[in-house]
SEKEZA-799231 format. One line per 3 residues: number of its first residue (from 1); for each residue x, y negated, z negated of C-alpha. Coordinates in nm, 4 decimals, decimal comma, always signed. Layout:
! residues N
NUM	X:Y:Z; ...
//
This chain:
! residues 568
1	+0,0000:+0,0000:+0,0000; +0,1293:-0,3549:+0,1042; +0,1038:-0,6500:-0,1519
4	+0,0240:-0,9387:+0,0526; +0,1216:-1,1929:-0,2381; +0,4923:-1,0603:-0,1997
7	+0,4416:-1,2093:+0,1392; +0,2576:-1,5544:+0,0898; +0,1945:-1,6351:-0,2838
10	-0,0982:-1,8213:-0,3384; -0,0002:-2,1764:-0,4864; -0,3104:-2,3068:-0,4795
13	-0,6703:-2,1248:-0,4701; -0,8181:-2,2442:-0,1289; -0,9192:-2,0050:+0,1151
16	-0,7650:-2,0693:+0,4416; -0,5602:-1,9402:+0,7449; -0,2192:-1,7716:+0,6629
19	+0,0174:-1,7344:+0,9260; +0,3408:-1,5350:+0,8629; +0,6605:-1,5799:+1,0168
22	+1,0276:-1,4487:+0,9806; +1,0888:-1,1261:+0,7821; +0,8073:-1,1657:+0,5886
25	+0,6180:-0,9148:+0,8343; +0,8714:-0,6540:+0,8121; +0,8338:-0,3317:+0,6117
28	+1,0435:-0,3502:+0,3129; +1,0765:-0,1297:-0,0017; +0,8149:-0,3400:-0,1998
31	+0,6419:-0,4335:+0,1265; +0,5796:-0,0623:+0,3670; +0,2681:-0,1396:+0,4944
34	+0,3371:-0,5447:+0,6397; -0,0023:-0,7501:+0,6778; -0,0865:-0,9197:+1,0133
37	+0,1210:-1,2596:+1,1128; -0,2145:-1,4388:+1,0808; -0,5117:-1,3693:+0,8142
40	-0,7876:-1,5425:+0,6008; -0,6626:-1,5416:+0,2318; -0,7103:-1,6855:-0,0742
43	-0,5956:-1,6442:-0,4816; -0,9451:-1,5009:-0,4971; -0,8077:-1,2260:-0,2409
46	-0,4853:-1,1450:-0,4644; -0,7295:-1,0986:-0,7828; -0,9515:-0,8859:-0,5862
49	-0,6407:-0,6647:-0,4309; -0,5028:-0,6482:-0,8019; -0,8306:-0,4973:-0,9445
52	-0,9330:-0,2518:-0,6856; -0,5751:-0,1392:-0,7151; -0,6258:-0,0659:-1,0571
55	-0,9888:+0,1030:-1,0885; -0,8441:+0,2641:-0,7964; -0,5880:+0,4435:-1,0041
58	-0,8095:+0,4503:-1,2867; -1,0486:+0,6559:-1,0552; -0,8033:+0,8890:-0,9209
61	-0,6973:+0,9881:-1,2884; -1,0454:+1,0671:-1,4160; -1,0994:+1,2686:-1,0796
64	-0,7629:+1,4771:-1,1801; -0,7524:+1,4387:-1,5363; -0,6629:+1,8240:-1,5867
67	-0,3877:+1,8177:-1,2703; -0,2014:+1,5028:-1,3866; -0,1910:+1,6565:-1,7315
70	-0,0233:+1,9056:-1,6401; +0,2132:+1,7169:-1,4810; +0,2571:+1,4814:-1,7863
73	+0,3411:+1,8471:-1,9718; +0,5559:+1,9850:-1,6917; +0,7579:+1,6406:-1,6655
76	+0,8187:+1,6264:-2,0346; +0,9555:+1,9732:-2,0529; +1,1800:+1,9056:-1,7379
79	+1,3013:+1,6003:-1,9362; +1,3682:+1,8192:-2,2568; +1,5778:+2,0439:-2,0318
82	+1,7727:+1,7866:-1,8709; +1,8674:+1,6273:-2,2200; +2,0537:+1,9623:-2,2870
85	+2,1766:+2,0552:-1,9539; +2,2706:+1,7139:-1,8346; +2,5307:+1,4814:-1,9799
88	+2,5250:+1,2015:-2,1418; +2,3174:+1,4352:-2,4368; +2,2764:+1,1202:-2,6421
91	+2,2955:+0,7898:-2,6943; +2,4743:+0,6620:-3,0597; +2,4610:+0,3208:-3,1227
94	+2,6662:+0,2345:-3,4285; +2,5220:+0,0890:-3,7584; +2,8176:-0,0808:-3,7903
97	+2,8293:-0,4217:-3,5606; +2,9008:-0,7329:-3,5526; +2,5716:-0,8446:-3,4118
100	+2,4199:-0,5897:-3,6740; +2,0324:-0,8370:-3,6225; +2,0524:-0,7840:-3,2600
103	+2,1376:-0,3801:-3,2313; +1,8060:-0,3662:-3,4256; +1,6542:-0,5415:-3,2692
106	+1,7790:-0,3241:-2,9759; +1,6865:-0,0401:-3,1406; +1,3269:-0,1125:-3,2307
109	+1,2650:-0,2272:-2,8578; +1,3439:+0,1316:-2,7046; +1,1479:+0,2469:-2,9856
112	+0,8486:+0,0303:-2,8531; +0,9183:+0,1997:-2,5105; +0,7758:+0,5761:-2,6939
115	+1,1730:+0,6768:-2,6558; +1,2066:+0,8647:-2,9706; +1,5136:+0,7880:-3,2099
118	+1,6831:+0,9608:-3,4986; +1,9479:+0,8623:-3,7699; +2,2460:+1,0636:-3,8497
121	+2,2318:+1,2033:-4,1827; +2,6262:+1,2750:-4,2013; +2,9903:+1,2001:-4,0022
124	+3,0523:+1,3889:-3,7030; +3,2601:+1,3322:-3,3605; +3,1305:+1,4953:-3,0096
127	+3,3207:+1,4449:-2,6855; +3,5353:+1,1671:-2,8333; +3,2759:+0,9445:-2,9792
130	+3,2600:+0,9693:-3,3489; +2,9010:+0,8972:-3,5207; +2,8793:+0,7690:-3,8575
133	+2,6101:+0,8482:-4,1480; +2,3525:+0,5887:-4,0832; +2,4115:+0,5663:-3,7357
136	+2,0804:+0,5561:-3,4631; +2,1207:+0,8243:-3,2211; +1,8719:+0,8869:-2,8937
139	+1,8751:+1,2309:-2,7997; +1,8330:+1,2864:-2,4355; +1,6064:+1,6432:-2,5280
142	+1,2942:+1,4579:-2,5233; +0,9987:+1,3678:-2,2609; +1,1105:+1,0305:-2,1928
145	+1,4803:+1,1326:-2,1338; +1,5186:+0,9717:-1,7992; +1,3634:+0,6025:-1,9225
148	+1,5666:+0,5946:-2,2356; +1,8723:+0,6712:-1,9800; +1,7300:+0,3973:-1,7551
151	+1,7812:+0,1699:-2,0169; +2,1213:+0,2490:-2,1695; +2,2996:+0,3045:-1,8301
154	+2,5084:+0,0731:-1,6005; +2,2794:-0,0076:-1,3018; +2,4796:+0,0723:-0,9557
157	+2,2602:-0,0567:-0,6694; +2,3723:+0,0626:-0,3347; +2,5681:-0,1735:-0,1462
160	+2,4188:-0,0363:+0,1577; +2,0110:-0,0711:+0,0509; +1,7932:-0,3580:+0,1519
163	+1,8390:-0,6524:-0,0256; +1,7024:-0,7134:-0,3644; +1,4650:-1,0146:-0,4193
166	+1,5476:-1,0301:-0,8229; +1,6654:-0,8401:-1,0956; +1,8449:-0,5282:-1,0145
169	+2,0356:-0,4770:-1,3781; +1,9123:-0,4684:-1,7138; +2,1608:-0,2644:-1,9324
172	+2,0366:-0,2767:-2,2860; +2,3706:-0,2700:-2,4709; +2,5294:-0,5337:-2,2435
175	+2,1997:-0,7123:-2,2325; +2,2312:-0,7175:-2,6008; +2,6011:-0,7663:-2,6541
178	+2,6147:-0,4514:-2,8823; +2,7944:-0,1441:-2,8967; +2,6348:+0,1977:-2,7622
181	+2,8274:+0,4876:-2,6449; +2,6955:+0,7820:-2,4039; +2,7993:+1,1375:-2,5926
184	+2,8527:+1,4291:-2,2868; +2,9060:+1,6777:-2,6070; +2,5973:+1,8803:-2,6183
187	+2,6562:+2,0016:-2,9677; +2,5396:+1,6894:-3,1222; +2,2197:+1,8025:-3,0366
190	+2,2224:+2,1370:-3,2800; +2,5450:+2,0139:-3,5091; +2,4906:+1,6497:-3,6038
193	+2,2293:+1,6478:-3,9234; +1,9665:+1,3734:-3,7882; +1,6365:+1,2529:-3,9149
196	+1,3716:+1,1253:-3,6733; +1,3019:+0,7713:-3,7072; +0,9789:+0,6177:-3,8557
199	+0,8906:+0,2745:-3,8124; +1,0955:-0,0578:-3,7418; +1,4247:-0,0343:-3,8618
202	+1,6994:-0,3342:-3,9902; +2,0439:-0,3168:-4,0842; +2,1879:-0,5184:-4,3770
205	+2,4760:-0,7732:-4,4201; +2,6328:-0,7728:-4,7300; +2,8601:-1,0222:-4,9440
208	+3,2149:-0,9164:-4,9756; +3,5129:-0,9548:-5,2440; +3,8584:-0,9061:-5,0602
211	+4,0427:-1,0251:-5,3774; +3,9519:-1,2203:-5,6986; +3,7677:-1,5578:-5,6486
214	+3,7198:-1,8135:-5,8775; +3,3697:-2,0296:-5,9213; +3,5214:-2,3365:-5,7117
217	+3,5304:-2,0607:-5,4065; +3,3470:-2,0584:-5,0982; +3,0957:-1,7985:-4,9194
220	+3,2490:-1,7661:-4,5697; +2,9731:-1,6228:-4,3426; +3,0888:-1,4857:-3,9682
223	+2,7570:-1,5344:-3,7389; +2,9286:-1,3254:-3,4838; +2,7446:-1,5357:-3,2128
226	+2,4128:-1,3088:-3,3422; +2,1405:-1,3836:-3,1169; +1,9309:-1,4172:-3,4585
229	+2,2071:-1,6879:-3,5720; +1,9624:-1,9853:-3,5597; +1,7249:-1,8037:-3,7837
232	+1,9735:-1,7606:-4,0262; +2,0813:-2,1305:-4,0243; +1,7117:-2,2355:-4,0567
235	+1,6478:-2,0301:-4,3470; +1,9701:-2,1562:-4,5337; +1,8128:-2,5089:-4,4519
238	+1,4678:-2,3896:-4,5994; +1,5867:-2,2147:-4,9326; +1,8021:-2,5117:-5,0909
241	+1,9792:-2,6855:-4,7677; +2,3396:-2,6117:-4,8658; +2,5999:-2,7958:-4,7082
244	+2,7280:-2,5636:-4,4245; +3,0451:-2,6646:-4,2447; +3,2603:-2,4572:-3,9367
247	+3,6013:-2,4002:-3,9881; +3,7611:-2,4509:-3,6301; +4,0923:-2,2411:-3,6725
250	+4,1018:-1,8505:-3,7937; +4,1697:-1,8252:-4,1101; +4,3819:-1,4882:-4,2553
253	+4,2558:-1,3998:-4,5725; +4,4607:-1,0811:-4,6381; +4,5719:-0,8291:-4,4175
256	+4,2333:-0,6565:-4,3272; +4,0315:-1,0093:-4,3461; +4,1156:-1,2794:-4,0796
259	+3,8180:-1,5498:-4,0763; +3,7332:-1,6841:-3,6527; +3,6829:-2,0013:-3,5621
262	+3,3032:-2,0968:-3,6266; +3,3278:-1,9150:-3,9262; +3,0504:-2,0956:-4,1549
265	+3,1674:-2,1921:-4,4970; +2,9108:-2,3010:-4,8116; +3,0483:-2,3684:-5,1588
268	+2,9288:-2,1174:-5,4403; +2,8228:-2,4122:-5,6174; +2,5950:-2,4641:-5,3867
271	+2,4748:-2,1333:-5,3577; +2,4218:-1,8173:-5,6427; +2,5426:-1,4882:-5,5632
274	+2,2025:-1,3707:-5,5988; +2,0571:-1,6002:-5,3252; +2,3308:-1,5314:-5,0722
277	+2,3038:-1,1695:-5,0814; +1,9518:-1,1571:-5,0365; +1,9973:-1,3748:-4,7875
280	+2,2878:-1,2038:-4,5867; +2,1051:-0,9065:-4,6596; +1,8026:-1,0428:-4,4736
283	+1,9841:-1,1697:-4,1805; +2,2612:-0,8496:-4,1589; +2,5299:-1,0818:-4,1556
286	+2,8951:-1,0372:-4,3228; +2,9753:-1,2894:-4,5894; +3,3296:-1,3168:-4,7594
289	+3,4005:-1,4597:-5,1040; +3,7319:-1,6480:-5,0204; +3,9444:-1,8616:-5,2826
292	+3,8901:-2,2712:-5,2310; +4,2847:-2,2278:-5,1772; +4,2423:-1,9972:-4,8737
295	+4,0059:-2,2365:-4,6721; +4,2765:-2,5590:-4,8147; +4,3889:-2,8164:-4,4895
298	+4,1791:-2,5607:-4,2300; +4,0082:-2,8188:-3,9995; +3,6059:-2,7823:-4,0423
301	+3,3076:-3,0049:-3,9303; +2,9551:-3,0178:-4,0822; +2,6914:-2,7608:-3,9302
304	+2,4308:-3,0018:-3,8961; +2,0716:-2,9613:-3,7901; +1,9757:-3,1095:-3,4492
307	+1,6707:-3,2430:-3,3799; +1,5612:-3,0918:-3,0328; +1,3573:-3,1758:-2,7684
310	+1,2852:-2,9218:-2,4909; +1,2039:-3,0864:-2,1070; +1,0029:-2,9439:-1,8685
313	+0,9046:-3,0470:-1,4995; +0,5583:-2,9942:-1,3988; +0,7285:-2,8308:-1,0475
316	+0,8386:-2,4947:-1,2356; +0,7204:-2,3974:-1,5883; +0,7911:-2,0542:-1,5371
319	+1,1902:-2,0017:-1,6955; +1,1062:-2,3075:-1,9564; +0,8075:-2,0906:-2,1023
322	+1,0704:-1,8161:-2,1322; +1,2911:-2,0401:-2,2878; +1,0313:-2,2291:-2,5280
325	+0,9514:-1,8643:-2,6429; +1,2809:-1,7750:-2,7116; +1,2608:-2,0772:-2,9177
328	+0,9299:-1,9818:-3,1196; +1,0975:-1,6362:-3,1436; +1,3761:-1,7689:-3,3882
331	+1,1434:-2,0347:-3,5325; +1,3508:-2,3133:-3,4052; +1,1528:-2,6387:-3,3936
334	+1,1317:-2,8516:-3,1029; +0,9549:-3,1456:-2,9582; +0,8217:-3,0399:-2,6052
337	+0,8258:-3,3288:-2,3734; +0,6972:-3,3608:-1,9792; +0,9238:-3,5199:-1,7149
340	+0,6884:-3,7545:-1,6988; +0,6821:-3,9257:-2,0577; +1,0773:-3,9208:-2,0653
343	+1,1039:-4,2968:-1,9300; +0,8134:-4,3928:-2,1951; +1,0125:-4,2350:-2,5234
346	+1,3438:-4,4112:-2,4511; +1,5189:-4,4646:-2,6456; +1,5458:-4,1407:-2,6993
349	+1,8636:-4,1187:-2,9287; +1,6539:-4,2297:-3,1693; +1,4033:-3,9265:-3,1739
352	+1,6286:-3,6738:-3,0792; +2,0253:-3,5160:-3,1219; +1,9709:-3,2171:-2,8416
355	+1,7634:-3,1953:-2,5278; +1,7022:-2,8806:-2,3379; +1,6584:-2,8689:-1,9989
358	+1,6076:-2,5085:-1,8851; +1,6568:-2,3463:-1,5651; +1,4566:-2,4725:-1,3228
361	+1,4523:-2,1684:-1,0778; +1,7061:-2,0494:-0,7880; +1,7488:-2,2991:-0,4699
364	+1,6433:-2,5931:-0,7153; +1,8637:-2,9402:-0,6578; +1,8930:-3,2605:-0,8411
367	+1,6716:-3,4379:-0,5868; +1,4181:-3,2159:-0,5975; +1,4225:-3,1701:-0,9744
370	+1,4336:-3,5828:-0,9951; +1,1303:-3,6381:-0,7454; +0,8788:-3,3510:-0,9091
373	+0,5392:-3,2813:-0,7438; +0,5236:-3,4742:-0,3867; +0,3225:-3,7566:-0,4914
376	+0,1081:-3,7610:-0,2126; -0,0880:-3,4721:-0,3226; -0,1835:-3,7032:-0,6325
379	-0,2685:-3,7808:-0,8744; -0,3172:-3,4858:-0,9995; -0,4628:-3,4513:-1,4096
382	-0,3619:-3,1194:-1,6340; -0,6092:-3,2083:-1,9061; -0,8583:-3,0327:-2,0983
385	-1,2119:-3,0850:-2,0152; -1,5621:-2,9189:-2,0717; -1,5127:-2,7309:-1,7306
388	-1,1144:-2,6244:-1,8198; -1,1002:-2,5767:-2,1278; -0,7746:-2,3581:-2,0960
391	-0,6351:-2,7060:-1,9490; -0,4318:-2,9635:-2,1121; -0,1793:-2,7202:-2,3320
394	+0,0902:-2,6955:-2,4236; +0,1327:-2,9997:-2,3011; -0,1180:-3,2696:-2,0836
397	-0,1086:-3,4838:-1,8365; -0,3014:-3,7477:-1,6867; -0,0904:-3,7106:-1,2950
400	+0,2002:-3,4551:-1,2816; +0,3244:-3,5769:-0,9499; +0,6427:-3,7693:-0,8839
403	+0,8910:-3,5865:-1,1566; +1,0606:-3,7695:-1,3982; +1,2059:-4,1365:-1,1729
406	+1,5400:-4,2939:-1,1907; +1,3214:-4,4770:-1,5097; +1,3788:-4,0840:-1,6611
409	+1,6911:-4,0111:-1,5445; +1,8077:-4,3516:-1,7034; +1,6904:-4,2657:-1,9981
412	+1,8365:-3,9746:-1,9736; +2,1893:-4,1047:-1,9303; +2,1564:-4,3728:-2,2283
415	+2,0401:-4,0787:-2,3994; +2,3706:-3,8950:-2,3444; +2,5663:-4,2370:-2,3954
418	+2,4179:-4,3573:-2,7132; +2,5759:-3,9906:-2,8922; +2,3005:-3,7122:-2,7827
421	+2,3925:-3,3850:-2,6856; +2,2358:-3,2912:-2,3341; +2,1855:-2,8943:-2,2508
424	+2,1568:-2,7925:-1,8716; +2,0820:-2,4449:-1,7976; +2,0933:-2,2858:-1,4853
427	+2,0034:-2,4982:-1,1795; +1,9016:-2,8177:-1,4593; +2,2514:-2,8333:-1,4173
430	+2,2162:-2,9599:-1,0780; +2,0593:-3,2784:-1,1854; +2,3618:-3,4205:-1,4161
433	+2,6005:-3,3184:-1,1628; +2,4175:-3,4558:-0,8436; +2,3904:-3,7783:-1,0403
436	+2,7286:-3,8406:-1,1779; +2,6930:-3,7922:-1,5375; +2,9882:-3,5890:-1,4487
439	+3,1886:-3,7714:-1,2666; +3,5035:-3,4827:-1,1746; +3,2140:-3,2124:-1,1450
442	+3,0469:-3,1078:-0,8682; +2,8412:-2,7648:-0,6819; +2,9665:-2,5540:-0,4625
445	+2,7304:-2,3731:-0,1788; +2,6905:-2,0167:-0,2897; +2,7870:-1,8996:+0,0861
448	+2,8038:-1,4847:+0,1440; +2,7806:-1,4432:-0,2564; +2,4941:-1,2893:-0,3558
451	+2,3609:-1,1827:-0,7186; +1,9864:-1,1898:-0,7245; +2,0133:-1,0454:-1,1098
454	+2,3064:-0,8259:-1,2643; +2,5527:-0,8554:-1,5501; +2,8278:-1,0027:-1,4804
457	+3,1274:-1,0260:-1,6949; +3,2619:-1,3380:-1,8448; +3,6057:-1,4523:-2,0068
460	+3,6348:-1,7098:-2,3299; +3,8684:-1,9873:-2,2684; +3,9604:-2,0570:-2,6411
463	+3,8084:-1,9211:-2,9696; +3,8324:-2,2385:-3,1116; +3,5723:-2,4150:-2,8455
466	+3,2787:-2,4319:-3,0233; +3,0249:-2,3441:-2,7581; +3,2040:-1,9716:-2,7710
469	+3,1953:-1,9294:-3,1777; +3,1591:-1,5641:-3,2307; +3,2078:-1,4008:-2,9044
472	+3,4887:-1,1762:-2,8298; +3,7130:-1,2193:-2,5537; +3,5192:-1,1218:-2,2519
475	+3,1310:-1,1034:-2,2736; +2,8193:-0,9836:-2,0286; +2,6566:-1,2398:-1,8303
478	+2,3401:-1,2403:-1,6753; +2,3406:-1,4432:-1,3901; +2,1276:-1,4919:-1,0887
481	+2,2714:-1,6853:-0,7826; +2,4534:-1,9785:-0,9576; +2,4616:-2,2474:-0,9454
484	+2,8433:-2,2414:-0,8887; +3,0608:-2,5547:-0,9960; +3,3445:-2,7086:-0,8691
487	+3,5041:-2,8761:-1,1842; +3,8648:-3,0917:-1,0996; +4,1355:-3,0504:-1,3045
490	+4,0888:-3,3779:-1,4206; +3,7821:-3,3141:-1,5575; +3,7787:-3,4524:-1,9040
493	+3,5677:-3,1969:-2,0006; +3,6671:-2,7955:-2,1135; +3,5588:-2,4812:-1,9694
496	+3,4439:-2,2469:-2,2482; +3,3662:-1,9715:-2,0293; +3,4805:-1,8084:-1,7008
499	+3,3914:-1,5223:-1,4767; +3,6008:-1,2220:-1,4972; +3,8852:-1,1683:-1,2261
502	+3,6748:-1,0088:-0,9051; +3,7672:-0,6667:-0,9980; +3,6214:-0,6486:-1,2795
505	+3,3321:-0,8487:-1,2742; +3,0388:-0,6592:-1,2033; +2,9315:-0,4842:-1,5154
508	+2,6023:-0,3573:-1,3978; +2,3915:-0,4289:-1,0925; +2,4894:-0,5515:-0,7398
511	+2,7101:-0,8399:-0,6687; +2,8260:-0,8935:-0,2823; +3,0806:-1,0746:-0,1420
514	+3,1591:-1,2089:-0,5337; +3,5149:-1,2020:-0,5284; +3,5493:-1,5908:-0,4709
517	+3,3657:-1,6451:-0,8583; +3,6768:-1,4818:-1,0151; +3,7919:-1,7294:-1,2544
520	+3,5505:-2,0251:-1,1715; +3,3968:-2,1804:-1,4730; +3,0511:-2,0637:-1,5841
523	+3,0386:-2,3082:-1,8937; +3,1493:-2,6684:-1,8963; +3,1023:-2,8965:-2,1738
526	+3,2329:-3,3511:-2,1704; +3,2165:-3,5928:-2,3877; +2,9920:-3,8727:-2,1845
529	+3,0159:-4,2126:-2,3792; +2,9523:-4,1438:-2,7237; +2,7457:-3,8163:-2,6455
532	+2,8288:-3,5070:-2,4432; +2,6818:-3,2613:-2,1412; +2,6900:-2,8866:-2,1342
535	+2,6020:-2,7311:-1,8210; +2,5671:-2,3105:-1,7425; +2,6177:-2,1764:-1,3868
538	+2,3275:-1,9198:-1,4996; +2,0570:-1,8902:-1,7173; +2,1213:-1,8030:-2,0524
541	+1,7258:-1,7695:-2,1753; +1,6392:-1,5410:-1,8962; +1,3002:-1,3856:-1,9460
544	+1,4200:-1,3791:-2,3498; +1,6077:-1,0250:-2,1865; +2,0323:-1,1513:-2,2263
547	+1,9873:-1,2053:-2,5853; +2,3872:-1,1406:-2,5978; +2,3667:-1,4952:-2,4174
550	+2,1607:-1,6875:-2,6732; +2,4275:-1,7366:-2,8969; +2,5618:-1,9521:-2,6141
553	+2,2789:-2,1894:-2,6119; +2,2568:-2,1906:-2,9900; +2,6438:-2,2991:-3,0535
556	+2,5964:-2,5541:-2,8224; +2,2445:-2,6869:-3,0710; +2,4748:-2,6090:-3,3830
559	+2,7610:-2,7593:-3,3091; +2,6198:-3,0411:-3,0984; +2,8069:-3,3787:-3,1897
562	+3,1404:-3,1547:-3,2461; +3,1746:-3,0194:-2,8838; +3,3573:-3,1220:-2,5285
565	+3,7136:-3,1296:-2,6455; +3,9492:-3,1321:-2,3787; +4,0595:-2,7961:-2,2446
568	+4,4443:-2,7735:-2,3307
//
C-alpha cells in the first residue's frame, strides 16, 4: 500500500488538485505502490487513508484471530531459540556508571518496550565481559529477542540501498552515553544467578570519604554530564539553595580520586550529611568529602541559575516541542516566547540570562528563519475561540506571518551584547552566523555528505571548556545533515567539540561521502560584547532520543556567563 502523504503532505486542509513531479512518483521502500502525477486530495483524504488502514488491520486480525496466534506463539519460541543458539546471548549493562540516572533510565525504557530484564544475583565473567552483582542483564532467550537486539545493536545501513529520508540509527547505549556490552558466552544463560526484574528500577549515588575531612570541608559532586544533571541542580536550589560553584581544573585527591573540571563543589556548612546523601542518593550521583585544603587556589566560578527563555518560529514547531519537552521532562523552567513578541520584550537582558533557539529543521537558513510565514498569506490569528477551542496554546497569536524582523533580530543582538547567553541548535545556528553575530564564522554547503540520522562520533577539545563538563574524551553524536561551519582561526571563540577523524566516525547508521567532517567543529562557543553565542552543527534535543547529548545543552544553561574562552 502507497502512503500518498509521503508524497505531498498536506499543509493546509483544502481540497484541491495535486500534481506530482520528480521522484516523488517513483516506487520507493516506503512508497511501492506510487499515486498518479495528478489527483484530487485533501488532509481530509490522509485521515480517511489512516483509518481505513487501521480497521483494515483490525479486521483482518479478528478474521484470523486463531492463525495469527499461532504465529505470535511460533515467533516467540523461534526467538527463545535464537537467544541460545545465536550470539550475542545477552545484553549486561553495568550498575556501575558514571551516568548511573541515565542507564536507568535506559533500562526502564526497554522495559516499557515488553523486553524482559533480569538482575544478576552474584559475580561472574562470560566471553570476556565480566558482570557484577547488581548488574541488569537482557537475555536474548525470550519472545522479543530480535527487538531488544534492535535496540542495543550498532545500526549498519547498506551503502548500496535507496536513500534514507530520516533516521536510520538509534543505538540505545550510544543514544544514552552509557555502557552496555553484548555477551557471545551462552553459559550466562544457565550459570549467572539472575532474578527477573519487577517494576521501574533506579540506581543510587552515594557520598564518599577518601580520607579524613574536617567540618570546614566541601561535598564535591561529579555530574558526569548526566542527562538528569539539571534536575539535580534544581532540586539543590529547591531544598536550601546552597551555594554551588565549578572548579575549572582537575583536582587529585589521592591516588584513586582525581576530581574533573566541572566538578561541583558546596560547603558542608551549607549542607548536612544527611541532606546530601539523600539527595545524591536520589539523583545516583557520586559525591566526595574532600578537605577545604584539597580544593585551596583551584580556579572555580559560581553555578548560577539562568533564567531561560525558549524561542520558537511559527514556520516549524515541530523540533522546539521536542525540545520544550525535554525541558518539562527535567522540570527546568522557562519562559516560552513567539518570534513575533521578541522585538516587543526588549530589552530582553533584563528578563532573561539564556535563550534557546532550537533546531529549526534540515534545509532551514537565516533568511528564511528571519522572514517567518510569507506575509502575504496574512494575517493569519492562532487564538482560541468558541469554534477552536484547541487554538491559542501553548502559546497565541493574533498574525504569525512575517517571523521575527530585523526589530527581533536587534533585539536579539543587544540581547547577546548587554551579557546574555544565546543557545543555537541545529540549523538556529544559521541565523547568528548569516547575520554576523559571528563575525570569523560562517556555513559551509553540505555537498556529497549525507547523514539523514546516525551517531556520529565526536572529540572534546579541552576538559576544562565548560560546555564539555563531564564528558569523556570522545562522545556519540546524533546528527542529521549539519549544518556544517566554517570557523577561521581567528575566531575569538573555542571549539568544544569536534567530529572524529573520518575513519572512525560513524558509530552507527549511514554516513556517505563524510570524510570531509573529520575534525571540523561541531560546537562553537564567543564571547559577543559582554554576552556570548553557542552554536551546534546538529541537534542536541532530537526527538528527546540523544539524551547522551543533553548534557551539552545543559552545561551551556549552567555555566552560561562563564563560557567562550578562547581555544588555546
Amino acid at each position: 500500500v502507497g502512503r500518498f502523504y509521503e508524497t505531498f503532505g498536506n499543509s493546509v486542509p483544502n481540497t484541491m488538485e495535486r500534481t506530482l513531479g520528480g521522484n516523488r512518483t517513483s516506487v520507493q521502500w516506503y512508497r511501492p505502490n506510487p499515486p498518479r502525477s495528478a489527483t484530487m486530495w485533501s488532509l481530509r483524504n490522509n485521515t480517511n487513508y489512516m483509518q481505513t488502514g487501521a480497521l483494515s488491520a483490525v479486521q483482518f486480525v479478528a478474521e484470523n484471530r486463531e492463525k495469527i496466534l499461532r504465529n505470535y506463539w511460533n515467533k516467540s519460541n523461534n526467538s527463545l531459540d535464537a537467544g541460545r543458539e545465536k550470539a550475542p546471548h545477552a545484553w549486561v549493562v553495568p550498575s556501575a556508571q558514571d551516568r548511573k540516572a541515565d542507564a536507568a533510565y535506559m533500562v526502564n525504557l526497554v522495559q516499557r518496550q515488553g523486553i524482559e530484564v533480569h538482575r544478576a544475583g552474584d559475580d561472574g565473567e562470560f566471553g570476556g565481559i565480566e558482570v557484577a552483582e547488581g548488574d541488569f542483564v537482557i537475555r536474548m532467550d525470550q519472545p522479543y529477542r530480535n527487538y531488544a537486539q534492535t535496540l542495543m545493536e550498532r545500526q549498519d545501513f547498506p551503502e548500496d540501498a535507496p536513500s534514507p529520508y530520516d533516521d536510520v540509527a538509534w543505538t540505545y547505549p550510544l543514544m544514552f552515553n552509557v555502557d552496555a556490552h553484548p555477551v557471545d558466552d551462552v553459559a550466562i544463560l544457565d550459570d549467572l544467578e539472575m532474578e527477573p526484574v519487577v517494576g521501574e528500577v533506579s540506581l543510587a549515588g552515594s557520598v564518599d570519604t577518601p580520607r579524613r575531612v574536617g567540618s570546614d570541608g566541601f561535598y564535591a559532586v561529579l555530574p558526569a554530564a548526566s542527562a538528569h544533571q539539571m534536575r539535580a541542580r534544581l532540586a539543590l536550589a529547591s531544598g536550601g539553595d546552597p551555594v554551588v560553584a565549578a572548579i575549572e581544573t582537575a583536582v587529585e585527591i589521592d591516588d584513586e580520586v582525581t576530581l574533573p573540571p566541572g566538578t561541583w563543589t558546596v560547603s558542608m556548612a551549607d549542607m548536612d550529611q544527611d541532606a546530601m546523601e539523600a539527595w545524591a542518593g536520589e539523583h545516583a550521583l557520586q559525591v566526595y568529602r574532600v578537605r577545604a585544603e584539597d580544593l585551596e587556589d583551584v580556579a572555580t566560578h559560581e553555578v548560577d541559575l539562568p533564567r531561560i527563555a525558549l524561542l520558537h518560529t511559527w514556520s516549524r514547531t515541530q523540533d522546539e516541542g521536542w525540545a520544550r519537552f525535554t525541558l518539562d521532562q527535567q522540570g527546568v523552567p522557562y519562559d516560552y516566547v513567539g518570534e513575533d513578541r521578541v522585538a516587543d520584550l526588549a530589552p530582553l537582558r533584563d528578563r532573561y540570562d539564556v535563550i534557546l533557539f532550537p533546531h529549526q529543521g534540515r534545509g532551514a537558513n537565516g533568511k528564511r528563519i528571519l522572514q517567518g510565514v510569507d506575509p502575504s498569506d496574512g494575517p493569519i490569528a492562532y487564538t482560541r475561540t468558541p469554534e477552536y477551542p484547541s487554538h491559542g496554546t501553548p502559546d497565541s497569536s493574533e498574525d504569525i506571518t512575517g517571523g521575527m524582523g530585523f526589530e527581533g533580530l536587534t533585539a536579539l543582538r543587544d540581547f547577546v551584547r548587554d551579557g546574555g547567553t544565546l543557545v543555537t541548535v541545529g540549523s538556529a545556528s544559521t541565523l547568528p552566523i548569516e547575520f554576523a553575530f559571528l563575525r570569523d564564522v560562517n556555513t559551509r554547503p553540505a555537498g556529497s555528505i549525507f547523514v539523514p540520522g546516525s551517531i556520529l562520533q565526536g572529540t572534546t577539545v579541552d576538559a576544562e571548556n565548560p560546555l564539555t563538563y563531564g564528558y569523556e574524551d570522545r562522545l556519540p553524536l546524533y546528527h542529521q545533515g549539519g549544518p556544517y561551519f566554517n570557523i577561521s582561526n581567528s575566531a575569538p571563540g573555542s571549539v568544544a567539540v569536534r567530529y572524529a577523524p573520518g575513519d572512525a566516525m560513524l558509530l552507527s547508521g549511514v554516513a556517505r561521502e563524510a570524510g570531509a567532517l573529520g575534525g571540523q567543529p561541531a560546537v562553537y562557543s564567543e564571547r559577543v560584547g559582554e554576552g556570548a553565542v553557542v552554536i551546534y552543527g546538529f541537534d542536541a534535543l532530537h526527538r528527546h532520543q540523544n539524551h547522551g547529548n543533553h548534557a551539552l545543552i545543559w552545561n551551556a544553561f549552567l555555566h552560561w556567563n562563564d563560557l567562550a574562552q578562547p581555544e588555546e
